[in-house]
PDB file of N, CA, C and O in Angstrom:
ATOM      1  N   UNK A   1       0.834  -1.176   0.000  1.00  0.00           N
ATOM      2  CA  UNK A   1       0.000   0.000   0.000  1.00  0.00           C
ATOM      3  C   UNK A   1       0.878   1.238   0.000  1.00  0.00           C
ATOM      4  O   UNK A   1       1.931   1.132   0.629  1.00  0.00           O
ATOM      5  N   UNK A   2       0.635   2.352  -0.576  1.00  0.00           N
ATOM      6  CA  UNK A   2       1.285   3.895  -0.788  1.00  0.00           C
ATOM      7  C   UNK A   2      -0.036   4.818  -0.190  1.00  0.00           C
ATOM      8  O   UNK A   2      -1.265   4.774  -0.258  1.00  0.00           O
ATOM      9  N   UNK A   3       1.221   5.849   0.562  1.00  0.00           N
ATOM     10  CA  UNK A   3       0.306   6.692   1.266  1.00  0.00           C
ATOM     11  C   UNK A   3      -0.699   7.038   0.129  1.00  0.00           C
ATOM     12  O   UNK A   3      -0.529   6.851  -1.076  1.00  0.00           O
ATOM     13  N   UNK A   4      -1.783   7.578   0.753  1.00  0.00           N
ATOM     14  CA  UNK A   4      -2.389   7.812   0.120  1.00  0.00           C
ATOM     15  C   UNK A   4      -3.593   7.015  -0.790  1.00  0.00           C
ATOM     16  O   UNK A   4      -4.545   7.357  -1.492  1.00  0.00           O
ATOM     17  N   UNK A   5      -2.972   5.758  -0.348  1.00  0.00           N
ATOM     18  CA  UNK A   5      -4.262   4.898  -1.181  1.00  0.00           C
ATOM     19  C   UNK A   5      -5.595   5.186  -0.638  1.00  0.00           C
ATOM     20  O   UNK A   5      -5.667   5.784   0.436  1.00  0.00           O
ATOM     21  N   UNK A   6      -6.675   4.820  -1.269  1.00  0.00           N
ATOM     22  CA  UNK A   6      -8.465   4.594  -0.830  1.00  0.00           C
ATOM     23  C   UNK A   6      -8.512   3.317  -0.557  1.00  0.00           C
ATOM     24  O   UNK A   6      -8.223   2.796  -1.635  1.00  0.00           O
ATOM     25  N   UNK A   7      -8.715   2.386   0.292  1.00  0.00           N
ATOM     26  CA  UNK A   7      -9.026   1.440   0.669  1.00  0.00           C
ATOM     27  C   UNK A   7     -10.969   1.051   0.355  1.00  0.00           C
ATOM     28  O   UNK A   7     -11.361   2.074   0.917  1.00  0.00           O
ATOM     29  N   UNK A   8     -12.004   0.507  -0.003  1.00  0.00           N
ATOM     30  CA  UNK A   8     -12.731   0.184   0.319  1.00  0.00           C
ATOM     31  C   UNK A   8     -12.845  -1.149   0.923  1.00  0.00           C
ATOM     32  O   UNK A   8     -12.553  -2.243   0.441  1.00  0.00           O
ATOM     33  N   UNK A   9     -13.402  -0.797   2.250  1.00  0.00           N
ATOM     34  CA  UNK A   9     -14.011  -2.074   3.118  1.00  0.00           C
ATOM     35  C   UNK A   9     -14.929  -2.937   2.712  1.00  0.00           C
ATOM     36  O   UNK A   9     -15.915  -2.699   2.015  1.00  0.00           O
ATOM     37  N   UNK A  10     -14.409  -4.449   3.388  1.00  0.00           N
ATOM     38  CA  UNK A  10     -15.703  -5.066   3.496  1.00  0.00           C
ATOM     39  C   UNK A  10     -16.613  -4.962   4.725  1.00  0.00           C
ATOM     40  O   UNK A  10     -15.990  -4.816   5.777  1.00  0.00           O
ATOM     41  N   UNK A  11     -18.262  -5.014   4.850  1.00  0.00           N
ATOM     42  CA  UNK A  11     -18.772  -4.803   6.347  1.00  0.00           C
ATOM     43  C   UNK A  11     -17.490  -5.517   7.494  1.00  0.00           C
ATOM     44  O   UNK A  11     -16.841  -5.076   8.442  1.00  0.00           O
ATOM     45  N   UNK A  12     -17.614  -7.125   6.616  1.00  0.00           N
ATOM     46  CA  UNK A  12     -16.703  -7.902   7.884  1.00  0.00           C
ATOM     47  C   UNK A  12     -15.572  -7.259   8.865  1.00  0.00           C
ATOM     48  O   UNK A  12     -15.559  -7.332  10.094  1.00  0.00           O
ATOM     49  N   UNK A  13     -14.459  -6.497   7.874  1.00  0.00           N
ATOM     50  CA  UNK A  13     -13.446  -5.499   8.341  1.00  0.00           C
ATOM     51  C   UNK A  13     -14.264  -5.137   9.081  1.00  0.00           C
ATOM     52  O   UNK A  13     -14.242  -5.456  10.269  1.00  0.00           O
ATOM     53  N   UNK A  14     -15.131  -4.425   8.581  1.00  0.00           N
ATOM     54  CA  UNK A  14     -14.960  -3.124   9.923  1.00  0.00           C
ATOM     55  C   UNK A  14     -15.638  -3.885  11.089  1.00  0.00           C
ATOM     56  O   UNK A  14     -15.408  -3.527  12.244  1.00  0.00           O
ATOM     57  N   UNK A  15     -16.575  -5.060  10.790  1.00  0.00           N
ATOM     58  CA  UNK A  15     -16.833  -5.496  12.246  1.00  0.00           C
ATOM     59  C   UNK A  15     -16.135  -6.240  13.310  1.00  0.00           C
ATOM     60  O   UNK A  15     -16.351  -6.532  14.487  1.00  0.00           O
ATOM     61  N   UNK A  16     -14.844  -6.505  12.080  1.00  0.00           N
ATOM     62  CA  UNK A  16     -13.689  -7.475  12.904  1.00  0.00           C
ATOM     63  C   UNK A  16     -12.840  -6.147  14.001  1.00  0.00           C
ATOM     64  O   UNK A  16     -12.345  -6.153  15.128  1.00  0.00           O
ATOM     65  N   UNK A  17     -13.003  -5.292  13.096  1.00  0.00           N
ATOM     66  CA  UNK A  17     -12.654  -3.920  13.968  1.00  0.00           C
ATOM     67  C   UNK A  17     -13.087  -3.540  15.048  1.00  0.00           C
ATOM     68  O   UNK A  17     -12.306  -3.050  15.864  1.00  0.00           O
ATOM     69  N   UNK A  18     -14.945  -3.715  15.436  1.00  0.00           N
ATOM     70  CA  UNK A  18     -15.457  -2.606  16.100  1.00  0.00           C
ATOM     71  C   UNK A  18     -15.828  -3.639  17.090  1.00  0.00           C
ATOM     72  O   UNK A  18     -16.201  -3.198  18.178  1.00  0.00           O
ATOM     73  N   UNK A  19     -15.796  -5.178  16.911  1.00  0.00           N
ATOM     74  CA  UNK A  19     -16.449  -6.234  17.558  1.00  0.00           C
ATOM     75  C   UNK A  19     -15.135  -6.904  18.239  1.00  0.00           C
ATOM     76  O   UNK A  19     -15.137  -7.241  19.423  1.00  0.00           O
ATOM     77  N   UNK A  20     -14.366  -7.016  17.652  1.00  0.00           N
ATOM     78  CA  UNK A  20     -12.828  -7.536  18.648  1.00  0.00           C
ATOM     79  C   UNK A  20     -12.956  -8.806  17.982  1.00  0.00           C
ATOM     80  O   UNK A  20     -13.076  -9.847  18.628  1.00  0.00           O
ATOM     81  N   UNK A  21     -12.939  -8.777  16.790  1.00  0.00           N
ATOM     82  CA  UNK A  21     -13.578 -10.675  16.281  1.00  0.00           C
ATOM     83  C   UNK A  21     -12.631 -10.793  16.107  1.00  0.00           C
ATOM     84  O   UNK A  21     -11.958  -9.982  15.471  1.00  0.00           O
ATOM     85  N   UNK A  22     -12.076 -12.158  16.746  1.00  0.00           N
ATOM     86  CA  UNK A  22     -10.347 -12.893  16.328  1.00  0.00           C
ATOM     87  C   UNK A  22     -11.021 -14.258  15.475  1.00  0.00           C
ATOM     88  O   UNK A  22     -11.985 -14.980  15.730  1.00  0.00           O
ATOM     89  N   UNK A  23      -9.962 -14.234  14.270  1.00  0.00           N
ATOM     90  CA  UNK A  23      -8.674 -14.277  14.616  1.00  0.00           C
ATOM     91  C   UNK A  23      -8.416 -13.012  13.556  1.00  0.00           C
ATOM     92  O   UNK A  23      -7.262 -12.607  13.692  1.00  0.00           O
ATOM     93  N   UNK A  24      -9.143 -12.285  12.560  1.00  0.00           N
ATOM     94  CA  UNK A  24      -8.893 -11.601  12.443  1.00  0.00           C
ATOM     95  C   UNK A  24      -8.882  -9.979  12.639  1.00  0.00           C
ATOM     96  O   UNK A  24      -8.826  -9.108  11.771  1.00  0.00           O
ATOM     97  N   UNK A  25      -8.953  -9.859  13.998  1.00  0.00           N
ATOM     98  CA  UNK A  25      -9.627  -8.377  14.456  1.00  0.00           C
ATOM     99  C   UNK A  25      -8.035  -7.751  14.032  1.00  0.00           C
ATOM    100  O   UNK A  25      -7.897  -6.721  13.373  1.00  0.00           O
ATOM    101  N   UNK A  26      -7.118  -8.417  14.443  1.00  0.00           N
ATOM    102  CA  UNK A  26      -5.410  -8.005  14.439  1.00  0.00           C
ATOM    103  C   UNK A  26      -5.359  -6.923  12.828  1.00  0.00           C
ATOM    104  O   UNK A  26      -4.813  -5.831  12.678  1.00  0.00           O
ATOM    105  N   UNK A  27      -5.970  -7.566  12.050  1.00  0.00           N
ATOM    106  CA  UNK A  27      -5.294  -6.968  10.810  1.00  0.00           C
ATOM    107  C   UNK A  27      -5.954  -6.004  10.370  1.00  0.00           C
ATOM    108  O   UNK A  27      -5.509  -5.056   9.724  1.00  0.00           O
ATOM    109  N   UNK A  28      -7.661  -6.299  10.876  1.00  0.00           N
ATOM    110  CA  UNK A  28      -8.753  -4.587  11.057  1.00  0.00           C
ATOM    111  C   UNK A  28      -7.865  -3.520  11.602  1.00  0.00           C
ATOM    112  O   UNK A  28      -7.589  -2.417  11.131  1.00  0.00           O
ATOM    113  N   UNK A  29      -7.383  -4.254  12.986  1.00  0.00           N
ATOM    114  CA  UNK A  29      -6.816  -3.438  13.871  1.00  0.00           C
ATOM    115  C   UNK A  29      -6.002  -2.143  13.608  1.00  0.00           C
ATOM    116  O   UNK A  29      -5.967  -1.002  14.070  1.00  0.00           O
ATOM    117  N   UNK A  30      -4.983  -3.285  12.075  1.00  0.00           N
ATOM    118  CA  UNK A  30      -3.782  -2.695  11.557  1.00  0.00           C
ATOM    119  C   UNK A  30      -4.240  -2.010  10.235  1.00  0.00           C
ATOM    120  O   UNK A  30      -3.358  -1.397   9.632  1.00  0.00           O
ATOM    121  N   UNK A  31      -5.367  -2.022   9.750  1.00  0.00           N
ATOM    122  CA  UNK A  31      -5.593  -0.746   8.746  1.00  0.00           C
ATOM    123  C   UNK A  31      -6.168   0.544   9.313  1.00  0.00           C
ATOM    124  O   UNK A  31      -5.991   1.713   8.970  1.00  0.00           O
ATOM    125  N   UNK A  32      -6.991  -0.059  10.387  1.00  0.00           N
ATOM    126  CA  UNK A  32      -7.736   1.649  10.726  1.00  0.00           C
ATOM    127  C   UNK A  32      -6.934   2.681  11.683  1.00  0.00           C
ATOM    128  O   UNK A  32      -7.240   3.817  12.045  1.00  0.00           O
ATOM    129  N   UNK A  33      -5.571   1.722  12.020  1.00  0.00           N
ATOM    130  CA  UNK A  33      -4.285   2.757  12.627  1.00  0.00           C
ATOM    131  C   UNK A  33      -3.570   3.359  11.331  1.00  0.00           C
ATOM    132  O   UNK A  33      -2.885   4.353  11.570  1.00  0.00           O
ATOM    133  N   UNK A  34      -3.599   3.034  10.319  1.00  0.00           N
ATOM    134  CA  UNK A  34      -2.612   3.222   8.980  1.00  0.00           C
ATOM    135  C   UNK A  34      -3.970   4.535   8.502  1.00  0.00           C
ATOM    136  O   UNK A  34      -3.594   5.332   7.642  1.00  0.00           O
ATOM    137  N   UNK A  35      -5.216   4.695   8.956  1.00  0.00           N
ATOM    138  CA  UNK A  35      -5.804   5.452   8.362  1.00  0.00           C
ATOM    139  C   UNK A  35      -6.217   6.716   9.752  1.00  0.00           C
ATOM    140  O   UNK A  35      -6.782   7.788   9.536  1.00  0.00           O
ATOM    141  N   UNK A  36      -5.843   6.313  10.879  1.00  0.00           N
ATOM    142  CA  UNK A  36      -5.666   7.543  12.048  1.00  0.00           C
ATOM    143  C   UNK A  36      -4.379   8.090  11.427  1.00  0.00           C
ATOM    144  O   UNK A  36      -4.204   9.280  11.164  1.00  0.00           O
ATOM    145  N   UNK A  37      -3.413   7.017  11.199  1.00  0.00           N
ATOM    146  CA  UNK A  37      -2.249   8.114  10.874  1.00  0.00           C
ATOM    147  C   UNK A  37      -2.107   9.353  10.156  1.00  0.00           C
ATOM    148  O   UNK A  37      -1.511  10.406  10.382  1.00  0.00           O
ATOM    149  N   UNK A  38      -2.904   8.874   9.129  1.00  0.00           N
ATOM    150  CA  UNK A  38      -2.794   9.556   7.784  1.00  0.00           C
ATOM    151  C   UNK A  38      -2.692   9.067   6.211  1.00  0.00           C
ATOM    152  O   UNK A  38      -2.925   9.593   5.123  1.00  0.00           O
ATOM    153  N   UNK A  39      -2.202   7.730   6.683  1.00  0.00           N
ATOM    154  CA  UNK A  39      -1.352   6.794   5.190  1.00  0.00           C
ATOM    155  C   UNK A  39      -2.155   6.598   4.369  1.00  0.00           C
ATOM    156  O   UNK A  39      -1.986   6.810   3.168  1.00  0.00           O
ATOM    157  N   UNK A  40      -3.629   5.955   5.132  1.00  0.00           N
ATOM    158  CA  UNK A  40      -4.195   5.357   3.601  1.00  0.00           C
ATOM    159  C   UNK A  40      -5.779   5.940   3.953  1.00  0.00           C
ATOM    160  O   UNK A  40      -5.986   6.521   5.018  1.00  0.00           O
ATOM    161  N   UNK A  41      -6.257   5.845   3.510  1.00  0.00           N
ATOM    162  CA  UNK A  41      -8.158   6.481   3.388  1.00  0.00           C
ATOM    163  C   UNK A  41      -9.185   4.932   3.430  1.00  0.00           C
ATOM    164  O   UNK A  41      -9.157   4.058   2.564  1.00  0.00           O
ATOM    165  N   UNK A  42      -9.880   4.930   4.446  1.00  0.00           N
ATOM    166  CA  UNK A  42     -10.587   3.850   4.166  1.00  0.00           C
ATOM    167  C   UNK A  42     -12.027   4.508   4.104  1.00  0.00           C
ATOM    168  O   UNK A  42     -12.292   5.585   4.638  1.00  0.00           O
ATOM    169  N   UNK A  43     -13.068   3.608   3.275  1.00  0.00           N
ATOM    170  CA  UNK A  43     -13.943   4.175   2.452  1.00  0.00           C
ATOM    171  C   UNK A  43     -15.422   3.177   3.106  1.00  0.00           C
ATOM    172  O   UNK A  43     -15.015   2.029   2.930  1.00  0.00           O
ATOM    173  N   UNK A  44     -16.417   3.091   3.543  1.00  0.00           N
ATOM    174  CA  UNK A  44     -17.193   2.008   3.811  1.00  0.00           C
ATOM    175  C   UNK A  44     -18.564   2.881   2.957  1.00  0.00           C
ATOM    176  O   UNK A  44     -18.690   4.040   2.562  1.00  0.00           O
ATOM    177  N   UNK A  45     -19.382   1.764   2.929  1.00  0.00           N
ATOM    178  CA  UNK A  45     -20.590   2.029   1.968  1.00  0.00           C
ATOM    179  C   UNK A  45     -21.782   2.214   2.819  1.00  0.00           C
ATOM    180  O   UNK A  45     -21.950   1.350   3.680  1.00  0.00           O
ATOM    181  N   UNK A  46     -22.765   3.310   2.735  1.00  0.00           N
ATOM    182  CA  UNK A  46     -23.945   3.616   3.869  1.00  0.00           C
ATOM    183  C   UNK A  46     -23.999   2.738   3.857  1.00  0.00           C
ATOM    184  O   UNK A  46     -23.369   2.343   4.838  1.00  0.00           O
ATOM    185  N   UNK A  47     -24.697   1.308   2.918  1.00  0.00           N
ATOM    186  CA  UNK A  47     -25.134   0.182   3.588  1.00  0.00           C
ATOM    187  C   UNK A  47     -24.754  -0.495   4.763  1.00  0.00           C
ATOM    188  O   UNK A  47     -25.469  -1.125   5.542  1.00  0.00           O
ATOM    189  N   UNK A  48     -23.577  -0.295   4.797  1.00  0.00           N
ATOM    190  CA  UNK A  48     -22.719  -0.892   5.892  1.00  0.00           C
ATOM    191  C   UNK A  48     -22.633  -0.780   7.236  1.00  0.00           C
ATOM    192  O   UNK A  48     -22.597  -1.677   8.078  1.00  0.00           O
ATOM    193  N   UNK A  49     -22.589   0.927   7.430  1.00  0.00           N
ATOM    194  CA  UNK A  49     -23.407   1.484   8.165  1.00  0.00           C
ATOM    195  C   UNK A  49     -24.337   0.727   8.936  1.00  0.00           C
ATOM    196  O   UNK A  49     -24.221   0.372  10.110  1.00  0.00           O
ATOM    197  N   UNK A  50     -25.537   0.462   7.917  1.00  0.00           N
ATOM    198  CA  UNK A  50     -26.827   0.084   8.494  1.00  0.00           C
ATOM    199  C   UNK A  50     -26.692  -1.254   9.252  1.00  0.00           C
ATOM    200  O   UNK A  50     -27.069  -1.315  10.422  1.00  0.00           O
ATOM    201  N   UNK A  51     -26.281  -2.096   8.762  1.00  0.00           N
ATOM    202  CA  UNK A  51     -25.972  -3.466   8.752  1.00  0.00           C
ATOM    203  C   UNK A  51     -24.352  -3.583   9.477  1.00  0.00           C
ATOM    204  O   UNK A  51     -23.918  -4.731   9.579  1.00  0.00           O
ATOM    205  N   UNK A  52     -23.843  -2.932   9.761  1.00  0.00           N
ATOM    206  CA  UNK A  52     -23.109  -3.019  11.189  1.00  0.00           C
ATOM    207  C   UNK A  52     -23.741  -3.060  12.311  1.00  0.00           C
ATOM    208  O   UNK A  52     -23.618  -3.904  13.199  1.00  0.00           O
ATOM    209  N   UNK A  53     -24.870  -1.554  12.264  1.00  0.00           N
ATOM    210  CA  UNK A  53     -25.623  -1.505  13.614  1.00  0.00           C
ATOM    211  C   UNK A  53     -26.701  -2.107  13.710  1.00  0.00           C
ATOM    212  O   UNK A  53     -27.388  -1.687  14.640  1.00  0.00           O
ATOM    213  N   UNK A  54     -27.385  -3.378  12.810  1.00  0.00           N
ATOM    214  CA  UNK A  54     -27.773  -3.943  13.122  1.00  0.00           C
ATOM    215  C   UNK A  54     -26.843  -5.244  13.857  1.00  0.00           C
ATOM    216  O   UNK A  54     -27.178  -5.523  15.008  1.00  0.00           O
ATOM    217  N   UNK A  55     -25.801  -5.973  13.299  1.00  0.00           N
ATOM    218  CA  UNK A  55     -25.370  -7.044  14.561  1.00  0.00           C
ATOM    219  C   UNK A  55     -24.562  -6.177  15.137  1.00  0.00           C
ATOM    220  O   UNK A  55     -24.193  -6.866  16.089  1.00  0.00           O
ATOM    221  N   UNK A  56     -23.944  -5.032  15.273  1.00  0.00           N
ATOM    222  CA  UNK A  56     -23.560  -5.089  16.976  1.00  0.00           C
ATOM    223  C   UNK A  56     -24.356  -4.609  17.777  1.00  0.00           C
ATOM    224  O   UNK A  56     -24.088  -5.026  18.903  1.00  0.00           O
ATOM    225  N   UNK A  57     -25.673  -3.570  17.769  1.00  0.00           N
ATOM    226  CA  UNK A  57     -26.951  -3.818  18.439  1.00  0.00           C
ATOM    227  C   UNK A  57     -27.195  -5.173  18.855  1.00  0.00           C
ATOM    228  O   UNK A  57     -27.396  -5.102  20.068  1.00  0.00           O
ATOM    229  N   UNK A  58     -27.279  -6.327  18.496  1.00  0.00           N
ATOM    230  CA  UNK A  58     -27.688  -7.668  18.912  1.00  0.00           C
ATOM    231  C   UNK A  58     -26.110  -7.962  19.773  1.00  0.00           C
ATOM    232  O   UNK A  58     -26.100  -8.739  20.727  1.00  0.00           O
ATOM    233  N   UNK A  59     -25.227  -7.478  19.459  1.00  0.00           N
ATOM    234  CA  UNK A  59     -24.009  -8.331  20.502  1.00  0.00           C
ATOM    235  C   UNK A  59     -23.515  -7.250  21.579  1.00  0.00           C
ATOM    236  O   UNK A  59     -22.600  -7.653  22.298  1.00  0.00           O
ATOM    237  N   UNK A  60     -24.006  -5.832  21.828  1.00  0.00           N
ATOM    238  CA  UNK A  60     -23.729  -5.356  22.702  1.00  0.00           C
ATOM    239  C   UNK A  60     -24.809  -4.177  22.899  1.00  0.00           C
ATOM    240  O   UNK A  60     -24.292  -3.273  23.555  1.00  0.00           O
ATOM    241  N   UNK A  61     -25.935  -3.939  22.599  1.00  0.00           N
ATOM    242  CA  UNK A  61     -26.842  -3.220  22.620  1.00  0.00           C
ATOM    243  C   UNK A  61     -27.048  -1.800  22.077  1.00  0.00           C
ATOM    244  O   UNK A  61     -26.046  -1.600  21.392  1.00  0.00           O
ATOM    245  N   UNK A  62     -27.980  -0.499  22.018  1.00  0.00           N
ATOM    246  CA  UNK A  62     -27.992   0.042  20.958  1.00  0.00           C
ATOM    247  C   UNK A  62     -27.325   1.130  21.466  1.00  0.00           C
ATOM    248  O   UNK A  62     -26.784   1.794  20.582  1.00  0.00           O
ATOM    249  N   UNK A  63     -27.178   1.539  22.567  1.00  0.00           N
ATOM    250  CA  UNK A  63     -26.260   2.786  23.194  1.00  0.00           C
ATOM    251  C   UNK A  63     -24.624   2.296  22.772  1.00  0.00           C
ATOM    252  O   UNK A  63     -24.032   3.043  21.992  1.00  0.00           O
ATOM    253  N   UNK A  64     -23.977   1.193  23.221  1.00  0.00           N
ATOM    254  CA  UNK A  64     -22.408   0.962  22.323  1.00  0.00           C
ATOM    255  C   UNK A  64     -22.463   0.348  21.380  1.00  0.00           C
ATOM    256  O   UNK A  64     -21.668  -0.577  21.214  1.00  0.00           O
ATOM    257  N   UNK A  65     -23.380   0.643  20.486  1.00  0.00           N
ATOM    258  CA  UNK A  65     -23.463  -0.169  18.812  1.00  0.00           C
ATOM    259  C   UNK A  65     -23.232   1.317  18.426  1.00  0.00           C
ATOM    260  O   UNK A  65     -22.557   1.580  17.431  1.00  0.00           O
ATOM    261  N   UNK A  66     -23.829   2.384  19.262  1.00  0.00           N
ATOM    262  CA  UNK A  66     -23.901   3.843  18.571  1.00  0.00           C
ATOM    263  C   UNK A  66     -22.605   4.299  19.318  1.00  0.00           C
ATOM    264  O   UNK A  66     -21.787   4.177  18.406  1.00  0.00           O
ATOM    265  N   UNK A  67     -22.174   4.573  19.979  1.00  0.00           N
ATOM    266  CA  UNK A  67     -20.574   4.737  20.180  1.00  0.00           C
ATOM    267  C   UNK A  67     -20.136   4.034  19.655  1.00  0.00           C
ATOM    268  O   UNK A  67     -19.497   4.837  18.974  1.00  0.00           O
ATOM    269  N   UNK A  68     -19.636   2.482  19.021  1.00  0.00           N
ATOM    270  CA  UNK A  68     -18.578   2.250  18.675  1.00  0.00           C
ATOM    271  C   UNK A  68     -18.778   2.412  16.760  1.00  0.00           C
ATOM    272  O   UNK A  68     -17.860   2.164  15.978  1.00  0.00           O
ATOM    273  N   UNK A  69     -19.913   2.786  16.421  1.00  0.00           N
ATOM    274  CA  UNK A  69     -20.296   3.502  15.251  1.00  0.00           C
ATOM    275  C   UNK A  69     -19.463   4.895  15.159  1.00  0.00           C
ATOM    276  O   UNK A  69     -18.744   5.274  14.235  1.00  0.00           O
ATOM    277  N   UNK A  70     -19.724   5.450  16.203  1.00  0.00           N
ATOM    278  CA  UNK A  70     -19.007   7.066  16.378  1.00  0.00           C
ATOM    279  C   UNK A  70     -17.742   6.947  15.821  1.00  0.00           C
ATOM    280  O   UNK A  70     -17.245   7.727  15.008  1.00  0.00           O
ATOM    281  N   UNK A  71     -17.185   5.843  16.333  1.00  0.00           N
ATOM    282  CA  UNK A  71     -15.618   6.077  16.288  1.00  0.00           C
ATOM    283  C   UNK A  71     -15.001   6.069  14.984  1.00  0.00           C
ATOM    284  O   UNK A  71     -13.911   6.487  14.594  1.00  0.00           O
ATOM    285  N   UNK A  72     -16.250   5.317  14.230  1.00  0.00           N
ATOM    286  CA  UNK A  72     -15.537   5.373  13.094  1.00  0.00           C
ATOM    287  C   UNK A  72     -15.306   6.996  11.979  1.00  0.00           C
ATOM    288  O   UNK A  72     -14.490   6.888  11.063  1.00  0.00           O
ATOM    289  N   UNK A  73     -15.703   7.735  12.069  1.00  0.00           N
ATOM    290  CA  UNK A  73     -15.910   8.768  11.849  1.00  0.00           C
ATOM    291  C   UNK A  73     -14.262   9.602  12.068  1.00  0.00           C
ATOM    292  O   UNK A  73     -14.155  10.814  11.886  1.00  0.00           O
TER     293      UNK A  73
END
């Protein structure tokens, strides 16, 4: 990857991200630090959105389904 790339996500990424899902949460982990930095741009689709906060609403309820939504921002 070169700074500067656009990444588009799959939902899974970002839920391996926002959900702690092993075995691959490690490598979510390691793009959405490469995109706090600055390096690369990651891109997710409204749908995704929607259909994130529907299962992590079901695995941690709708007040930290909507914070850990925030963060992505």
């Amino acid at each position: 990857m070169a700074v500067g790339d656009k990444i588009f996500l799959d939902t899974d990424v970002a839920l391996d991200h926002l959900a702690d899902r092993q075995p691959f949460a490690e490598y979510a982990h390691r793009l959405f630090a490469l995109a706090e930095k600055g390096e690369i741009t990651l891109c997710l689709s409204a749908l995704s959105l929607s259909n994130l906060y529907y299962i992590l609403r079901k695995l941690v309820g709708h007040g930290e389904a909507l914070a850990l939504l925030g963060k992505l921002k």
